[in-house]
C-alpha positions as CSV (number, residue, x, y, z in Angstrom):
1,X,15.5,36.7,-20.9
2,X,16.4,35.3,-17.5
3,X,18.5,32.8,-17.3
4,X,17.4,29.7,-15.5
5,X,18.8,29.0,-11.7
6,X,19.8,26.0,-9.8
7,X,21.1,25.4,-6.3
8,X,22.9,22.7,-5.2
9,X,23.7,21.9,-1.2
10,X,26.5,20.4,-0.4
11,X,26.3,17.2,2.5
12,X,28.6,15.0,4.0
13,X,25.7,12.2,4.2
14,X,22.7,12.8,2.2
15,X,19.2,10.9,1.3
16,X,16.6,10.6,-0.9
17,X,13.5,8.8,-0.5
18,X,11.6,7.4,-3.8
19,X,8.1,5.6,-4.1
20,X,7.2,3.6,-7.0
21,X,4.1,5.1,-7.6
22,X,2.5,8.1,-8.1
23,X,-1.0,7.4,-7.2
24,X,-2.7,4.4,-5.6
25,X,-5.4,2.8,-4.3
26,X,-6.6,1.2,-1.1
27,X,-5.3,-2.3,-0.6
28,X,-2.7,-1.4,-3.9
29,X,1.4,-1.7,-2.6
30,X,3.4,1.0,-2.8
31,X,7.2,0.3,-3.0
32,X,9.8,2.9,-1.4
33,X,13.8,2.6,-1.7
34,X,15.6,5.1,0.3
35,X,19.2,6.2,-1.0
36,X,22.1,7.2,1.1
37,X,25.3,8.7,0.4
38,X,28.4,9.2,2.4
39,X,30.6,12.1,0.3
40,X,34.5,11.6,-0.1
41,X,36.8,12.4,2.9
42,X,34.1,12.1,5.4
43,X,33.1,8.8,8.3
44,X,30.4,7.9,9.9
45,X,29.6,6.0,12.7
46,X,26.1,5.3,14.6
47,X,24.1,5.7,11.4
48,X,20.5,5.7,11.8
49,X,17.3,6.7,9.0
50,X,14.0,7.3,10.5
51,X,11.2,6.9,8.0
52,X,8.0,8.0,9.0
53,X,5.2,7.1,6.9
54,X,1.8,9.3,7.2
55,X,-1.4,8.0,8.0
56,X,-3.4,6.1,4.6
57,X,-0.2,3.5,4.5
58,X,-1.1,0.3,6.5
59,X,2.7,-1.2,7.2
60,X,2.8,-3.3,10.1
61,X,5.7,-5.0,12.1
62,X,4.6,-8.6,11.5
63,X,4.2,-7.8,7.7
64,X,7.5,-5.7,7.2
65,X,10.2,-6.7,5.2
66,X,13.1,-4.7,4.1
67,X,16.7,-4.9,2.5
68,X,19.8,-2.5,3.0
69,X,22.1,-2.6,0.0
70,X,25.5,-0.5,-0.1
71,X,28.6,0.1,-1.8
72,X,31.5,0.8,0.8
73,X,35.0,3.0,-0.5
74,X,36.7,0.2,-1.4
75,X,34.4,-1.1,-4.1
76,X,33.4,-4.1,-2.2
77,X,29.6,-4.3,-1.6
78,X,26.8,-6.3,1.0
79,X,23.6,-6.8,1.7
80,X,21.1,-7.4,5.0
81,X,18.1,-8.3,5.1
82,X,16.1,-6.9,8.4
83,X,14.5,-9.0,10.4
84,X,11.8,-8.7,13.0
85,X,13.6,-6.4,16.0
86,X,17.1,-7.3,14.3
87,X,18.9,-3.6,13.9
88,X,15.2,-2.0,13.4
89,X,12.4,-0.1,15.8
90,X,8.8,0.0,14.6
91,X,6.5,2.1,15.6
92,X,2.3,1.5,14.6
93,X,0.2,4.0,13.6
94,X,-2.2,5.3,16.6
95,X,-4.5,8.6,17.0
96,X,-1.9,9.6,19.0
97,X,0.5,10.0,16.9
98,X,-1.6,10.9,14.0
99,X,-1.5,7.5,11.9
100,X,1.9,7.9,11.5
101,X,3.9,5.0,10.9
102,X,7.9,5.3,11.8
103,X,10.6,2.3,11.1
104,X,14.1,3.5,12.4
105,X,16.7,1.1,10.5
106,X,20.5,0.9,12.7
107,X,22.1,1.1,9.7
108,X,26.0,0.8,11.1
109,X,24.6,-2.4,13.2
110,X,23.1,-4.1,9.9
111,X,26.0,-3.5,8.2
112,X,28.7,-4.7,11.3
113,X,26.7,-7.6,11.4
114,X,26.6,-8.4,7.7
115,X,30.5,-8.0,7.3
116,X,32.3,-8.4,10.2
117,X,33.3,-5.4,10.3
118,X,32.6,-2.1,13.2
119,X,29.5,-0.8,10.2
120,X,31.6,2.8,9.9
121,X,30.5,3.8,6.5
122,X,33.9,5.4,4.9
123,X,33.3,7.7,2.2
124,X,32.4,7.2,-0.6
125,X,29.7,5.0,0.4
126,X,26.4,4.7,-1.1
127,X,23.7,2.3,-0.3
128,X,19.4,2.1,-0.2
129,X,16.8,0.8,2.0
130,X,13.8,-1.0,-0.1
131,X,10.5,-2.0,1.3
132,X,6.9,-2.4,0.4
133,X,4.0,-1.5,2.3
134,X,0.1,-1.4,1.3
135,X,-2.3,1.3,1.4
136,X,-4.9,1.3,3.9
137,X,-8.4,1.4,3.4
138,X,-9.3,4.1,6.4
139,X,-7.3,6.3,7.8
140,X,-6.4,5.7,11.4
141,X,-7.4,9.2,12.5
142,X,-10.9,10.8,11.4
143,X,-11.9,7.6,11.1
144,X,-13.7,5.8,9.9
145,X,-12.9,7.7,7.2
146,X,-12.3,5.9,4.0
147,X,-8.9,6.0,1.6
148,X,-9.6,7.4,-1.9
149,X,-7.7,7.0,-5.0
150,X,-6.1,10.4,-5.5
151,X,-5.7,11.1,-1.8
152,X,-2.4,12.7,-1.0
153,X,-0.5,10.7,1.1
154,X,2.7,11.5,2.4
155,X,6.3,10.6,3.4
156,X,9.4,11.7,4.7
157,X,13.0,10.3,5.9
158,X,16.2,11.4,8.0
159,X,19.6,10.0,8.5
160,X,21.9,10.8,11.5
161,X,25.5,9.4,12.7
162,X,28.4,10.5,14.5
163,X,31.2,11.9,12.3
């Protein structure tokens, strides 16, 4: 009998990206939080995620909406909400760039502008990224080809910063 495996990786800053839904349909909102951590003994500065939505989700800049939470070392906790071109980049969905929607958030500037303080996240420091954003109804490449329930769309996310 084999005994079962697991691996475990260990970061200095890690995500996780999380959708509220496992299927959907056109029109329907899909809700996505992205967690971040910041292990013990380790500082960041310059902190960035880059989400990249694939094509079939219709988020656009004069619809988005999204809130940073976090947790710093010292217990004490804030929140920002992101406003349009405050500590954000948006970029639409084109053929060119295969539908694909991207949002970079500035984390460290949301955060220095929230508290006051430089936005160095100090380990241990946790915190998330929620938004919603609908599902289109055609695709923006091979279009017009029409969304269907049970289409696979995907995501993905990446966080950077200076140590």
């Amino acid at each position: 009998v084999a005994s079962p495996t697991a691996s475990l990786t260990i970061k200095s800053i890690a995500i996780q990206k999380k959708a509220n839904v496992t299927s959907t349909t056109p029109k329907s909102i899909v809700g996505y939080t992205n967690y971040f951590q910041v292990s013990n003994y380790f500082s960041y500065a310059q902190v960035s995620i880059t989400d990249s939505l694939n094509d079939g989700i219709n988020l656009t800049s004069s619809t988005f909406s999204a809130t940073l939470s976090w947790t710093n070392s010292t217990g004490g906790s804030g929140t920002y909400t992101f406003t349009a071109g405050q500590f954000y980049t948006f970029t639409a969905p084109t053929t060119a760039n295969s539908g694909v929607t991207t949002v970079t958030f500035n984390v460290s500037g949301a955060i220095a502008s929230a508290s006051g303080t430089k936005g160095y996240l100090l380990g241990p420091f946790s915190g998330n990224i929620t938004y919603a954003a609908p599902t289109s109804v055609y695709y923006v490449t091979n279009g017009p080809k029409p969304v269907y329930q049970g289409d696979s769309i995907t995501s993905s996310v990446m966080i950077s910063g200076t140590l």
